[in-house]
C-alpha positions in Angstrom: -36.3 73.0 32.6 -32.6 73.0 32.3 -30.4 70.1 32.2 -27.3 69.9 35.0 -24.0 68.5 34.1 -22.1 67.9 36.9 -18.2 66.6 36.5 -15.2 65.4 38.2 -12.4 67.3 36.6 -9.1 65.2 36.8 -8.6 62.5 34.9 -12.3 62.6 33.6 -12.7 66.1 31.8 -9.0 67.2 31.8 -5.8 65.5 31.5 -2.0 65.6 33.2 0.8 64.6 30.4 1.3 61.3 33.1 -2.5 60.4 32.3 -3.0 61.2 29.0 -3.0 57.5 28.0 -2.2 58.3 24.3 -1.2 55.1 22.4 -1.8 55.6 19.5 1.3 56.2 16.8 3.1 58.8 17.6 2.0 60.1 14.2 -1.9 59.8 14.8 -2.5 61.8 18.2 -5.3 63.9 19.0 -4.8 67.6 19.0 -4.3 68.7 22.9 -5.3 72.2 24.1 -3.6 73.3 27.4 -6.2 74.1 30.0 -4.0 74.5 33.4 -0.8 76.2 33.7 1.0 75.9 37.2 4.1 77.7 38.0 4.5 79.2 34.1 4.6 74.8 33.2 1.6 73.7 31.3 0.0 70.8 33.5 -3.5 69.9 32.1 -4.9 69.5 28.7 -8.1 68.2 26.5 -8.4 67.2 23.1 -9.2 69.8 20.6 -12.2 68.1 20.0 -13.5 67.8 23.9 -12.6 71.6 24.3 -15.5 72.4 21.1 -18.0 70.0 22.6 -17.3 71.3 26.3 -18.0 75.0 24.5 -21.2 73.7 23.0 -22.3 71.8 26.6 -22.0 75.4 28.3 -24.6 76.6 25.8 -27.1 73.7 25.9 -27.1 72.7 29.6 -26.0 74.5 33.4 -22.5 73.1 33.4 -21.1 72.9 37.1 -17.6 71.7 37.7 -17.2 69.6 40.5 -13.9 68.8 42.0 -12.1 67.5 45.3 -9.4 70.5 44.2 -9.1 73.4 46.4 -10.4 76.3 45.3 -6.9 77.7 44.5 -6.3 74.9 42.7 -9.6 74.9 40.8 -8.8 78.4 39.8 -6.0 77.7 37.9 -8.1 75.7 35.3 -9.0 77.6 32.7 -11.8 75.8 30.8 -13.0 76.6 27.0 -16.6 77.8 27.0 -18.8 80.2 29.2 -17.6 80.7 32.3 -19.7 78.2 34.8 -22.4 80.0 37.3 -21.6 77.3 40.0 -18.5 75.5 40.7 -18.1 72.7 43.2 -15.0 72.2 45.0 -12.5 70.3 47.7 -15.4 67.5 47.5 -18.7 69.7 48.7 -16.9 71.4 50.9 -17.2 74.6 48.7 -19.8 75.8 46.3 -18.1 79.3 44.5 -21.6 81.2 42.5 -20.5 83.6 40.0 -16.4 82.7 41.1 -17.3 83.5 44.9 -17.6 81.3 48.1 -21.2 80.8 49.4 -20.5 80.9 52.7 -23.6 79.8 54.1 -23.1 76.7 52.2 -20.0 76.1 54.0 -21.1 76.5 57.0 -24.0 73.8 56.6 -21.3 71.7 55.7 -18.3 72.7 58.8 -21.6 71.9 60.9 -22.3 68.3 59.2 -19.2 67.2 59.4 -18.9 68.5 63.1 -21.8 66.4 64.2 -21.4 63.5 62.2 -17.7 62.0 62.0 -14.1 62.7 63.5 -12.6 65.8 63.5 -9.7 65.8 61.0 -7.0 66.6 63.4 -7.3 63.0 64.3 -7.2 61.8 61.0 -3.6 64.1 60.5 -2.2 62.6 63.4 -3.0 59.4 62.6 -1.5 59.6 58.5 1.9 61.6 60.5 1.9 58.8 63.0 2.0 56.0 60.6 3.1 56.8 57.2 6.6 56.2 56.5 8.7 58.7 55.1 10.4 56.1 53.0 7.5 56.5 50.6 5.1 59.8 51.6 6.8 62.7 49.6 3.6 65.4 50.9 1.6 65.9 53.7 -1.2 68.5 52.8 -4.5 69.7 54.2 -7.5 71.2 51.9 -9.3 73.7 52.9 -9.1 72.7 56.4 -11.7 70.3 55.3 -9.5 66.9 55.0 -6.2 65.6 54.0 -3.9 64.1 51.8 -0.4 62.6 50.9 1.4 62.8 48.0 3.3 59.5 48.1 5.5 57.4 45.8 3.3 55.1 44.8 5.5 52.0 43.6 6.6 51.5 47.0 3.5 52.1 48.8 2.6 49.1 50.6 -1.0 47.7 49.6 -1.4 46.3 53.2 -1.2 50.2 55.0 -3.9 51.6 52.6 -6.3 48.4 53.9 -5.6 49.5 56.9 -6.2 53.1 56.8 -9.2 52.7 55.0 -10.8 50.4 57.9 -9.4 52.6 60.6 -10.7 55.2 59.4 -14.3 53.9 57.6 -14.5 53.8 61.8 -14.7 57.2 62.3 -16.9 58.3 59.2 -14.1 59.2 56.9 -13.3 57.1 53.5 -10.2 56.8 51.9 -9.3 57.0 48.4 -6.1 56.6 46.3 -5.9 58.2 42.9 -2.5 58.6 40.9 -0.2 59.7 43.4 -2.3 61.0 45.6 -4.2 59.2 48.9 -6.6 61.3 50.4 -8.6 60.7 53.8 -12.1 63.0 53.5 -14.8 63.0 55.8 -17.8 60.6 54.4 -20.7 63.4 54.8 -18.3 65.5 52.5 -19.5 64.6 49.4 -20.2 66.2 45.8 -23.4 64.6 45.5 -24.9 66.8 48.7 -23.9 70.3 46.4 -24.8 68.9 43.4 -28.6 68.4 44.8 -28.2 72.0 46.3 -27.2 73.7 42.6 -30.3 71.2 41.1 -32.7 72.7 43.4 -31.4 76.3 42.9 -31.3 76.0 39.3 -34.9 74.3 39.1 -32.9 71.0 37.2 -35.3 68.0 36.6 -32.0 66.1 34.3 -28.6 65.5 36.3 -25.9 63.8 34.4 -22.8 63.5 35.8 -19.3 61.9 35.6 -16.2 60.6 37.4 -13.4 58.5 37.8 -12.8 57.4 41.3 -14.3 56.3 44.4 -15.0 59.5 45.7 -16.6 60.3 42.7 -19.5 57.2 43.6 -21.8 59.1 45.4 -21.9 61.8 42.6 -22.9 59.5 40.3 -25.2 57.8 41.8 -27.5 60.8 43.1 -27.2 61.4 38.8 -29.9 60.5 36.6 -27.1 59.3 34.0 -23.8 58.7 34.5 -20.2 57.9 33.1 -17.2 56.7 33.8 -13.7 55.9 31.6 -12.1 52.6 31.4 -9.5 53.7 33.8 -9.3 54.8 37.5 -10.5 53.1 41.2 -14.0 52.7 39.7 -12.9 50.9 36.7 -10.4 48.8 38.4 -12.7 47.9 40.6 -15.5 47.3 38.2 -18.2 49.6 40.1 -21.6 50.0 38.4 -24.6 50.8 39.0 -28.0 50.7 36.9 -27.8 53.9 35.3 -24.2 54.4 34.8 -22.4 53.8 31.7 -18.6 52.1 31.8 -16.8 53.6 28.9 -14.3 51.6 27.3 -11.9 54.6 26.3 -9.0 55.4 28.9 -7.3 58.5 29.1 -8.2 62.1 27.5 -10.1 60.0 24.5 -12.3 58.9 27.8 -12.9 62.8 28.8 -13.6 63.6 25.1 -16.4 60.7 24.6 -17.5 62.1 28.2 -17.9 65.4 26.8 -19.3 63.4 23.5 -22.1 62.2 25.7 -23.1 65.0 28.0 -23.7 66.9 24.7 -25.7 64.1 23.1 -27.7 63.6 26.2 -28.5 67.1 27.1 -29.7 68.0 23.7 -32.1 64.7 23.9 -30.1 62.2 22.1 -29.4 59.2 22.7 -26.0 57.7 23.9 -23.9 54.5 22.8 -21.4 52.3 25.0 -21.5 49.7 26.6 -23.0 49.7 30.1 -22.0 48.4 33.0 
């Protein structure tokens, strides 16, 4: 039976220059190979080394990307190895099969969230209402499926983000601040509920997956193994659970031991680290 590896892109697979986390000497980097252009500017890389293992996962296990990007921007990543048969993006909210939308996936998931928390103009006029322009630079919506700012986050105050995260917990939504970016997404939009779907298309009996952050929780929990690097909300916050692994590296050495490990697991192998 195949083996599914399912796993958050951003700052757990690939890399802005802002998150690279390199601190090494500046003589004594890792190789980087440029996997996202945007606007004719390079924005995302991988280490030389991740980019041969990620090759060698596409070969030895059914390799599903799974993102909160939009499609758009998911489409601008071009990853080494084969090209992946399923993709998941903007959380869930779309499953692409051979690059195209399954529509009746989406549909399943416009008529969960319908019945089961509030509808996201609510949540835009709330974020509008009451975030100050001093400090939000963006106001976006993805995939008409939830939202986001793009905010300055030095002078965001900690006190708001409690806030908004208890206002809106009320109406089934979670909040979730990564870089500088603060999304609001509906809590039954989650990559765990597409990641089950792909298992049971793909006749999967192994899930491993990965992430970063806290909307990356529910992915790895409905996993049979898990990572996660030594940086982002998870880490910071210290989340484990019994089958996840807390990897001490931070930054694209973090996505590289990732890759390191998805290899080494879906071949049979064993893994090391220190879990947590």
């Amino acid at each position: 039976m195949p083996v599914l590896v399912a796993s958050d892109l951003d700052r757990t697979l690939i890399y802005s220059a802002a998150a690279l986390a390199l601190t090494m000497p500046d003589a004594r980097p890792p190789r980087l190979l440029c996997v996202e252009v945007h606007e004719s500017r390079p924005l995302s890389y991988m280490t030389e080394t991740a980019a041969r293992l990620l090759t060698d996962l596409g070969d030895a296990a059914v390799f599903v990307p799974t993102t909160t990007r939009t499609r758009k921007q998911y489409q601008r990543i071009n990853l080494p190895g084969p090209e992946p048969a399923y993709a998941i993006c903007a959380n869930g909210g779309h499953l692409l099969v051979d690059g195209a939308t399954d529509h009746d996936w989406h549909a399943r998931v416009l008529a969960r969230l319908a019945d089961e928390c509030a509808p996201l103009d609510e949540i835009r006029e709330h974020l509008m209402r009451t975030a100050d322009p001093v400090w939000v630079r963006k106001h976006r919506v993805a995939e008409d499926l939830f939202a986001y700012l793009v905010v300055e986050r030095e002078l965001l105050p900690e006190d708001w983000v409690k806030e908004l995260a208890a206002w809106a917990e009320n109406r089934g939504w979670t909040v979730s601040l990564q870089g500088r970016k603060l999304y609001a997404v509906p809590k039954p939009l989650t990559k765990s509920a597409a990641v089950r779907e792909v298992a049971r298309r793909t006749g999967a009996e192994l899930t491993l997956a990965a992430g970063d952050s806290l909307l990356d929780a529910d992915l790895l929990l409905a996993a049979d193994r898990g990572w996660r690097p030594g940086h982002g909300e998870l880490a910071d916050t210290q989340w484990t659970a019994p089958a996840i692994t807390a990897l001490p590296e931070r930054g694209v050495l973090a996505g590289e031991r990732i890759t390191r490990e998805f290899l080494r697991a879906a071949r049979g192998g064993t893994t090391a680290g220190a879990a947590g």
